[in-house]
N, C-alpha and C positions, 0 to 999 in steps of 0.2 A: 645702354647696353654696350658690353667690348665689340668693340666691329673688327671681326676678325678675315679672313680669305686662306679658303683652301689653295695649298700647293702641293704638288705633283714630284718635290724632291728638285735636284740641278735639272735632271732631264728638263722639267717643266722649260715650254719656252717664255713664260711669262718670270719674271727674276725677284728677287727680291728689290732691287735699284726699283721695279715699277713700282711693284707693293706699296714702298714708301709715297711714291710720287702719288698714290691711289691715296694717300692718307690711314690706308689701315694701321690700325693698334696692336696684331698679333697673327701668330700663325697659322693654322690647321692644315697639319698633315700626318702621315702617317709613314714606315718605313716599309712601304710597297714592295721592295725588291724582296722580302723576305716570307718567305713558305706557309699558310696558316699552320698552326700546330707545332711551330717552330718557336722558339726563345727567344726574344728581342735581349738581345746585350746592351750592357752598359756601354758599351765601346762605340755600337752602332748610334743608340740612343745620342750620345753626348756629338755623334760625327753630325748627323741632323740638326740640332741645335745650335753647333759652330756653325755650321753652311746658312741658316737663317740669321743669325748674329754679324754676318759678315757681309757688306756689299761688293760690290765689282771692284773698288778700288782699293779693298783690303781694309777700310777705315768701320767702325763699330756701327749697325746697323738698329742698335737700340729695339729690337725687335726678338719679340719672347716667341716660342712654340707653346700656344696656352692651349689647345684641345688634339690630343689625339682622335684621330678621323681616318681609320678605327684601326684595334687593337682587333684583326677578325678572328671570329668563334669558326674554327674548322666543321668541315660537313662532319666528320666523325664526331665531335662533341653533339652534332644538332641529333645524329640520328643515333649516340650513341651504340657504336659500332664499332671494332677494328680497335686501335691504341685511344679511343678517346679518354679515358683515363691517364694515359701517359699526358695529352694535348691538355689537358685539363691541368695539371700539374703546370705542364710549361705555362701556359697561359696566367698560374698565382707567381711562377717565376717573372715572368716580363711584368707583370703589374709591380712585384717589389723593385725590380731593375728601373721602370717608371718612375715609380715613388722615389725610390736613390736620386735620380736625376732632375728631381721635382716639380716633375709633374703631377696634375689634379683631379685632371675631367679626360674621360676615357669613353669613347663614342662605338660603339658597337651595331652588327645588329643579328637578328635571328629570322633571317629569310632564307628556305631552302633553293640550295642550288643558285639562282640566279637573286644578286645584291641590286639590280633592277633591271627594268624593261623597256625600249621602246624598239620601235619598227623601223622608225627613219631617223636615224641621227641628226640631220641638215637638211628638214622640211622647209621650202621655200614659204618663207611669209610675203602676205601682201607690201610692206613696207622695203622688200629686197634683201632685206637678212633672212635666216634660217632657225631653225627651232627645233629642240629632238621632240617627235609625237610618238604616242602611240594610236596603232590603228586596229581597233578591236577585227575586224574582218582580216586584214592582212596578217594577223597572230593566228585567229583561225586556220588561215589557210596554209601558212605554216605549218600549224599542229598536226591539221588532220590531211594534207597531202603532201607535204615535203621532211614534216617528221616522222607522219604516219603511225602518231602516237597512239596505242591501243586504247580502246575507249573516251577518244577524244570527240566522237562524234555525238555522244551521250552528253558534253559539257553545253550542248548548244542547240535550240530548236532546230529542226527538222527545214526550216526553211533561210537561217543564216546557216546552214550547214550548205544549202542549195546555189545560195549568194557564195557565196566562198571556194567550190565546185568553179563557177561561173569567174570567179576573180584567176582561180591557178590558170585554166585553158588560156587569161591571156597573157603570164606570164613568157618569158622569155628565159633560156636559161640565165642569164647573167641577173636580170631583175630576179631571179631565185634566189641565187646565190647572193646577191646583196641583200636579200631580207632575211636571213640565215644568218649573213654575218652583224647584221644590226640586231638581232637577238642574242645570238652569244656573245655579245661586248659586255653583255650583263654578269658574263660568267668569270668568277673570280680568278685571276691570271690567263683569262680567257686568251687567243692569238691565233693564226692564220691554220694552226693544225688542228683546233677541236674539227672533228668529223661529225656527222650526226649519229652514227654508233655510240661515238662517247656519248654522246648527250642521254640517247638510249638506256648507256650502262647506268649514268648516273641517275636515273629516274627509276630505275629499277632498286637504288638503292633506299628510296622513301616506300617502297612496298609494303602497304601494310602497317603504315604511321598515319594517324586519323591525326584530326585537328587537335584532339581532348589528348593522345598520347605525346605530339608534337609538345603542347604547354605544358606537359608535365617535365619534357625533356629540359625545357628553358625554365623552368622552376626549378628541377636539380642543378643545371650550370649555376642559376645566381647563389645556390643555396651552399655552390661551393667556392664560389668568389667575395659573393656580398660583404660576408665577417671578415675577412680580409681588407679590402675595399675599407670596411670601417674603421679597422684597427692602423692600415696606411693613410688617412685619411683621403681616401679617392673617393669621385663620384663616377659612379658605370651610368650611363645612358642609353637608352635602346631608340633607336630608329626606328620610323614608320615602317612598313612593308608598303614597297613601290612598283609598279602601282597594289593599290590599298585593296585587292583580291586575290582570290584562286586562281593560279593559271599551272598549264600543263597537268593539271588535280593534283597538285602539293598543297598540303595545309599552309596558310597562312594566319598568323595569329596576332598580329600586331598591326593590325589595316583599323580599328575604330574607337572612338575613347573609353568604349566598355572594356577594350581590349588591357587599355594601359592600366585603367582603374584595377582591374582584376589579378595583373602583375604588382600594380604597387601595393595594393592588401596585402597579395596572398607572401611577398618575402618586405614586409615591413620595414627599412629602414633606411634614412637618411643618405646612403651611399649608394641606394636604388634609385634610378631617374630613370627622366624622357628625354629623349631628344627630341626636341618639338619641329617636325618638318610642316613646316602650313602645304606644300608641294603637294608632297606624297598623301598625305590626308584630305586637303582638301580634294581630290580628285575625285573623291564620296559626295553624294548629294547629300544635303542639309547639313554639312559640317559645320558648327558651330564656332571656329578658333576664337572667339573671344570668350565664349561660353568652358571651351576646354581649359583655358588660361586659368578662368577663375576658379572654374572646379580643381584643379589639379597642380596649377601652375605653381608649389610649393618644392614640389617633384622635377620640376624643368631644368636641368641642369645645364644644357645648350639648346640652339634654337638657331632651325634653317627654316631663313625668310625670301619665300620664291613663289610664283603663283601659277598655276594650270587652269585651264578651262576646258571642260569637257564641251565635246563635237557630236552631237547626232545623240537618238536616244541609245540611252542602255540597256542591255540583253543580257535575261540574269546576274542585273546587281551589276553588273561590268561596264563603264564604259569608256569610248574613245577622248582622247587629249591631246594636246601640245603644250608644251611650257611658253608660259604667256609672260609679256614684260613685269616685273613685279608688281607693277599697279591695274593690272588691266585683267586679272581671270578671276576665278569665278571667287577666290576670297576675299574679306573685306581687310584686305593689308593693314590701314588704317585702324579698326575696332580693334585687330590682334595686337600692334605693336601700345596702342592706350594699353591695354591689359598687361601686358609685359610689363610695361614701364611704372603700372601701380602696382604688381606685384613686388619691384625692383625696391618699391617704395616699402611698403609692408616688412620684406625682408631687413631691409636698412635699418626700419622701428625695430624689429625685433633683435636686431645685433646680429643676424648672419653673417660670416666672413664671406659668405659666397652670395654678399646681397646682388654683384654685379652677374649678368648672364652674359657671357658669352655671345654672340649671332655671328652670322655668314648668310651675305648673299648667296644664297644658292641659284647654281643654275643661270645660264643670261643665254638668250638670243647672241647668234653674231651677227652683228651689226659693223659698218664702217667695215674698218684696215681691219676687224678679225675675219673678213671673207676670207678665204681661201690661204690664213695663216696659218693652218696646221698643227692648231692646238684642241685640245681635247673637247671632245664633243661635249657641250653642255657648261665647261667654263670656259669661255672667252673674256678676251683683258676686257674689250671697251663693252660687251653688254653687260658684265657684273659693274664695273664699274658706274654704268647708269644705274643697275637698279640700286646698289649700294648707295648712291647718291639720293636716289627719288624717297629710300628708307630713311638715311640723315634730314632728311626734310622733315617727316611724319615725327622723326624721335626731336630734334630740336623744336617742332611745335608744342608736342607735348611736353616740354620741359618746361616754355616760356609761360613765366604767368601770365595769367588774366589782364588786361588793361580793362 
């Protein structure tokens, strides 16, 4: 597989100079500072591409942007509402401006409102690094006493609704306000002024959107991308929903492999993918990833390899996690990355140009010098760069033959 590593743009304090030293083969990023609903420029496009191209001393960094991560789909387009028709337009403009600049693989996803969730950014692990969780009770109590969400107490028995009661009283206001602010970092260009009225106004805007009308709305986006997508020759790839449930009571429709199955029938074609997070999906009991691979793995256009382990039992279908080292939660790392890599093979027989897939360590613990370095929750230099490494292990076994 391309082993690739998300980056955050210059801001990122991890650089390209590391990158290289990290042994990555390619980029993934996105141009963040720009508005959903907005038109990526060729201008922009090709500024991104020089800034990865270029190391610190000005010399050729031999180093491509090969997966947009992501091209995002505005809440207007999700809930179809307001100019989404305008945003829809712009969003086949930045696909062609894409394609101009030659790019291929276009990472998306269709989660309402919040692009994901956890409660504690920089949970202490037993090992002295930290890890972003989430904590099913401490979202409770969020919901149903510091957001005060209407009919949020109907999401949960009558006795985790009790527990959770039990958890606010011993709140402080500052531990409020830190579990508040570790929920809205999931919110796209989310920052220091969302209030919880916004959050309010914004939940008020899924009013009245079930699961069944929600898939229908992400059926019409691809059905006005996808022939596009074909005739550019791009791959769109859609993201798990992270975590892989209903929260806040938004529809979520992309949490299980029924889910993906059902998007790649229902718009048919070659330029319709997955993005295959083992992460976010395995956070489901009985998730199969090697079983998904083989069912579907035709459809895989990119693939984040990261591992969770869920904490304590689950309560309606939901439960508690933390991002676990790559080799160490609850998926079989191993059985996923064999199936990928006979997929990779299959592909290759058949003459695919896109026999190679794409991956990214997603997600690392910080561990070492990334304590208290001040880089973004959930990619740190030195924990992705273990698990990337403990992955290069698994993919070099598989490759070597048999003695």
């Amino acid at each position: 597989m391309l082993q690739t590593w998300r980056w955050f743009g210059p801001a990122d304090p991890i650089t390209i100079d590391d990158m290289l030293q990290v042994g990555v083969e390619g980029v993934v990023t996105a141009l963040y500072h720009l508005t959903p609903g907005n038109v990526w420029s060729v201008a922009e496009i090709e500024k991104r591409q020089s800034a990865i191209a270029t190391r610190r001393n000005g010399n050729a960094s031999d180093l491509l942007w090969e997966v947009v991560e992501s091209l995002p789909v505005s809440e207007s387009i999700k809930t179809q509402t307001g100019d989404y028709k305008i945003h829809i337009e712009n969003y086949r403009q930045s696909m062609r401006n894409l394609a101009a600049c030659g790019m291929q693989t276009i990472c998306y996803n269709f989660m309402p409102i919040l692009d994901w969730t956890r409660t504690d950014l920089r949970a202490p692990m037993p090992h002295g690094g930290t890890a972003m969780r989430f904590d099913l009770l401490e979202f409770a109590t969020f919901e149903l006493f510091i957001l005060e969400r209407e009919g949020a107490d109907e999401d949960y028995p009558a006795e985790f609704v009790a527990r959770a009661a039990q958890l606010f009283k011993t709140l402080d206001d500052g531990q409020k306000t830190a579990l508040q602010n570790n929920i809205v970092a999931g919110l796209p260009g989310a920052n220091d002024n969302w209030t919880l009225d916004d959050i309010r106004a914004l939940l008020q805007t899924y009013q009245g959107i079930s699961a069944e009308q929600f898939r229908d709305n992400l059926t019409d986006f691809l059905a006005e991308v996808v022939p596009l997508a074909e005739e550019l020759g791009l791959r769109l790839c859609c993201h798990a929903d992270d975590p892989p449930f209903s929260l806040l009571g938004l529809p979520r429709i992309m949490s299980t492999e029924a889910d993906y199955a059902h998007v790649m029938s229902t718009v048919d074609s070659p330029a319709n993918g997955i993005t295959f997070c083992t992460g976010s999906l395995g956070v489901t009991e009985g998730f199969d990833g090697a079983g998904f691979v083989e069912r579907l793995g035709s459809h895989i256009h990119f693939v984040h390899l990261r591992n969770t382990r869920r904490t304590g039992p689950s309560v309606t279908g939901r439960s508690s996690f933390y991002e676990a080292a790559h080799l160490e939660g609850n998926t079989d790392m191993v059985s996923v990355v064999k199936a990928l890599m006979r997929e990779q093979v299959a592909r290759k027989a058949a003459g695919r140009a896109d026999w190679q897939i794409p991956m990214r360590p997603d997600h690392g613990q910080e561990i070492l010098h990334d304590i208290g370095a001040g880089g973004m929750p959930g990619y740190p230099l030195l924990g992705r760069m273990r698990g990337l490494a403990e992955l290069r292990g698994i993919m070099a076994a598989c490759a070597s033959p048999e003695k």
